[in-house]
N, C-alpha and C positions, 0 to 999 in steps of 0.2 A: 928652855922654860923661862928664863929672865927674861927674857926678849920679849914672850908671851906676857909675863907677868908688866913690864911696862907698857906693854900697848893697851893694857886693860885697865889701867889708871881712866880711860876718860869714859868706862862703861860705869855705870853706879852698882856697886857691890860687886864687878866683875874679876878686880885683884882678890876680894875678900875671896871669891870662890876658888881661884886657881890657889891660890895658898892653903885654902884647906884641903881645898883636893892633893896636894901636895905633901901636906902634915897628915890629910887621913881623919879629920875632922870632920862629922856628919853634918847636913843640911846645907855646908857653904856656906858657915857662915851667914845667914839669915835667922839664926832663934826659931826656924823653924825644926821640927823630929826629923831623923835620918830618910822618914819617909813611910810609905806603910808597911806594917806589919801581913805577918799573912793573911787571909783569907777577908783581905779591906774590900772594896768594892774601887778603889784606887789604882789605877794604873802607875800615875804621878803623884807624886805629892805638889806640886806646883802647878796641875791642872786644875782650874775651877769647873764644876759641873753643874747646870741648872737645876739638876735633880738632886734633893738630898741622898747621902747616907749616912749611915748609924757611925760610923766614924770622922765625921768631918770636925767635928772639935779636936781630937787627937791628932787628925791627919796635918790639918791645918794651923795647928797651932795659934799662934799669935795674933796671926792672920783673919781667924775665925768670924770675929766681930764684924770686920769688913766683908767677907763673904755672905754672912748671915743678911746683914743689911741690903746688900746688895740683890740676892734673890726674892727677901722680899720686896724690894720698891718694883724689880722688872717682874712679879708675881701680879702687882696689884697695877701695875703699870698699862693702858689702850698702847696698840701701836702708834695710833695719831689722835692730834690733840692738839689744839691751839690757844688755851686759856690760859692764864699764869699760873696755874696749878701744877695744867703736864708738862709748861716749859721748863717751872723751878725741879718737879720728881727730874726730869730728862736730864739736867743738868746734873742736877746729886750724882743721879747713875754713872755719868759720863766720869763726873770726880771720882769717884771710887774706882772705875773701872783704872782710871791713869794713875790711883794709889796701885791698884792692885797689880799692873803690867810694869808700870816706872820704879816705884820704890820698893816695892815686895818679891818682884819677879818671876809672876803669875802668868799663870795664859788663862784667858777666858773663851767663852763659847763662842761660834761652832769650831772652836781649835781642836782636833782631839790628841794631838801632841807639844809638848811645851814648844813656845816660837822661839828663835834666837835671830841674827844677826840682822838683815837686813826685814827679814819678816816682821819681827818685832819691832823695828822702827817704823815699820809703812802704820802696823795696829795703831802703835803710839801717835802717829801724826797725825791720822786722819780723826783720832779721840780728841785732840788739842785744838783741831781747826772747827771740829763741832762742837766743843766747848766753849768758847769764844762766839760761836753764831748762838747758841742757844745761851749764854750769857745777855748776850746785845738784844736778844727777842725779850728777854725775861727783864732788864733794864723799861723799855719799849714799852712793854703791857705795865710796867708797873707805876710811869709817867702816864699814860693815858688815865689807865684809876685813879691815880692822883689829879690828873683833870676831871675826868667825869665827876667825881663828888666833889671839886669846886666849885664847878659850873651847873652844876646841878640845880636847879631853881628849888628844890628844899631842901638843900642844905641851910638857904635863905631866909626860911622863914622861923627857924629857932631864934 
């Protein structure tokens, strides 16, 4: 189990979990509840679901506000969109989801079991590489507006 416990030095929160699991500590370590209770609509407590339930503030704990947020932006959210509106929501989403998989250690939809090892990492990377492209668009659109109402011949005439 040491041996285990240092290799998990370079997971985030991974020694935290193997040491509680260890001590017998709920949640792992994350401030999140042991998990649900009976009769929750929860399989996991570290599964996010697109659909609410009456438990999700309990289930989720700490967690919640970023969940909360999260279902609505992908609620109010078109699949495609090229304005600087649905580029900056896209981007939000993509933050949250890489709080919610990187620092909190979530699984998001269509997961329907928590990911771990290399699963997790493929989620995490390809969130990172379209964060960065939907940064660079939303950059893009926001330099173009800012020309257009330069150049704009009445902007001129005030």
């Amino acid at each position: 189990l040491q041996r285990q416990v240092s290799g998990m030095r370079r997971i985030p929160g991974g020694r935290a979990r193997v040491e509680a699991a260890r001590s017998g500590s709920p949640a792992g370590g994350r401030g999140r509840p042991p998990g649900p209770g009976a009769g929750s609509q929860h399989r996991y407590p570290d599964l996010v679901t697109t659909d609410p339930a009456g438990d999700d503030e309990s289930v989720f704990g700490e967690v919640w506000p970023l969940v909360r947020e999260w279902r609505r932006l992908w609620r109010g959210h078109s699949a495609q969109g090229r304005g600087l509106e649905w580029v900056s929501t896209r981007a939000r989403i993509l933050e949250l989801e890489l709080e919610l998989l990187e620092e909190r250690g979530m699984t998001l939809p269509p997961e329907t079991e928590p990911l771990r090892g290399l699963d997790r990492a493929a989620q995490l990377n390809w969130r990172r590489e379209a964060l960065a492209d939907f940064r660079r668009r939303r950059a893009r659109l926001e330099l173009l507006r800012l020309l257009r109402r330069a150049l704009s011949p009445w902007s001129w005439r005030r």
